[in-house]
C-alpha positions, -999 to +999 in steps of 0.1 A: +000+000+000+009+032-007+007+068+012+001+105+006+003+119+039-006+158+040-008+184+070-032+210+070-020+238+090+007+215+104+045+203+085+043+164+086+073+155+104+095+124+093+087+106+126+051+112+121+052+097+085+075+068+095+047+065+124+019+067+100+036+040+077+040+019+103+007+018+123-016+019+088+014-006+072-007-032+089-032-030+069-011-038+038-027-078+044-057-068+033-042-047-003-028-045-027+003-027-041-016-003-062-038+005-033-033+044-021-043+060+013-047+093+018-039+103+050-046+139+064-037+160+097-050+186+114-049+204+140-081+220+153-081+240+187-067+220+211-075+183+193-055+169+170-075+147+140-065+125+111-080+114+084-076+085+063-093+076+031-087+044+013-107+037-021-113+000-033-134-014-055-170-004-050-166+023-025-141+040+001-132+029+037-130+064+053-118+067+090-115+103+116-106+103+147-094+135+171-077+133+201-051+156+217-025+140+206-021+129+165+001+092+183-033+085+198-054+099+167-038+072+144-042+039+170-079+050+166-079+055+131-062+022+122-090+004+149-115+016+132-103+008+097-095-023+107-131-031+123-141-018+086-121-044+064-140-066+084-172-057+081-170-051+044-151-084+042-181-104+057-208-084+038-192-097+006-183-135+018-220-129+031-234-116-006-214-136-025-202-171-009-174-175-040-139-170-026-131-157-061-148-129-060-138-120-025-102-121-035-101-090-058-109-070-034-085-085-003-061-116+007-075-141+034-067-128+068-079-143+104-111-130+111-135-144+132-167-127+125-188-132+154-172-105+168-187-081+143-224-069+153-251-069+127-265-036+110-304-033+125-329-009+115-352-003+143-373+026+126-384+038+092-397+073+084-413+085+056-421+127+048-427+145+016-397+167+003-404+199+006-385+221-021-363+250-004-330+265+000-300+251+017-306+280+048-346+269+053-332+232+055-304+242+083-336+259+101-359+232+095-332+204+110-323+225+139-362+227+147-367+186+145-334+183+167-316+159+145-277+164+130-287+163+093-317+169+067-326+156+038-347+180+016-352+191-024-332+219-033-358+244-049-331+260-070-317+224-088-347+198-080-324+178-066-318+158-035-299+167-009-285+167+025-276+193+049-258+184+080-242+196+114-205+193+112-188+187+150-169+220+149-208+235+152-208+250+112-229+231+087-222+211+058-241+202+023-242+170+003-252+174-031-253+151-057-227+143-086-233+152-122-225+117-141 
């Protein structure tokens, strides 16, 4: 595996890319050569996040964590990944039951997967959209009390999503032209 390891706001020291190589180096069971993570620091305040983004075939594994310290950040981040690869690699052995298949995508590794839990969806809402404007759907969320709203953006017809970010700002999903 590969890495592109960036600071934002912060100079990336070599102990902190050895570090990084290291700890998410791990992980290299599970890809390929041509596999590239992008990993991302940052401080904020007085926490320190990192952010690591790994595309494979069908989708990303994304991970953030932020601590006060980045050491601690990355044992989080590569946890998390980890519990990740695992979950992804059962929903496929699950969907699919043909090693084959499951081998593009990541080499046999011990895994026991009772310890994963199982995704449960205990409620189901339904609501018309409502077409409006990005600052009506911020309004609207904060009124319901709920970190993110999905309405129709009355400018472009489109779906999309507004949500509370954890620095207290607001961020906007939009779909991708194809």
């Amino acid at each position: 595996m590969k890495f592109n390891i960036k600071g934002l706001g912060v100079d990336v020291s070599d102990t902190m890319r050895k570090r990084v190589e290291k700890k998410l180096g791990k992980l290299d069971k599970f890809f390929g050569d041509d596999v590239t993570a992008t990993v991302t620091l940052s401080p904020q305040k007085d926490m320190r996040t990192i952010e690591v983004t790994i595309p494979i075939k069908g989708g990303l594994l994304r991970a953030e964590q932020s601590t006060d310290d980045f050491y601690t950040s990355l044992d989080f981040v590569q946890a998390l990944l980890e519990r990740q690869i695992r979950r992804h690699k059962t929903k496929l052995e699950d969907r699919t039951q043909a090693a084959a298949s499951f081998a593009e995508l990541f080499d046999s590794g011990e895994y026991d997967p009772a310890e994963e839990e199982t995704i449960k969806i205990e409620k189901v809402k339904k609501f018309d959209f409502k077409p409006m404007d990005p600052e009506e759907a911020c309004l609207q969320m904060e009124l319901t009390g709920h970190n993110f709203f999905v309405f129709k953006d009355a400018s472009t017809n489109e779906t999309c999503v507004v949500y509370k970010r954890k620095n207290g700002t607001y961020g906007l999903i939009t779909p991708e032209d194809m």
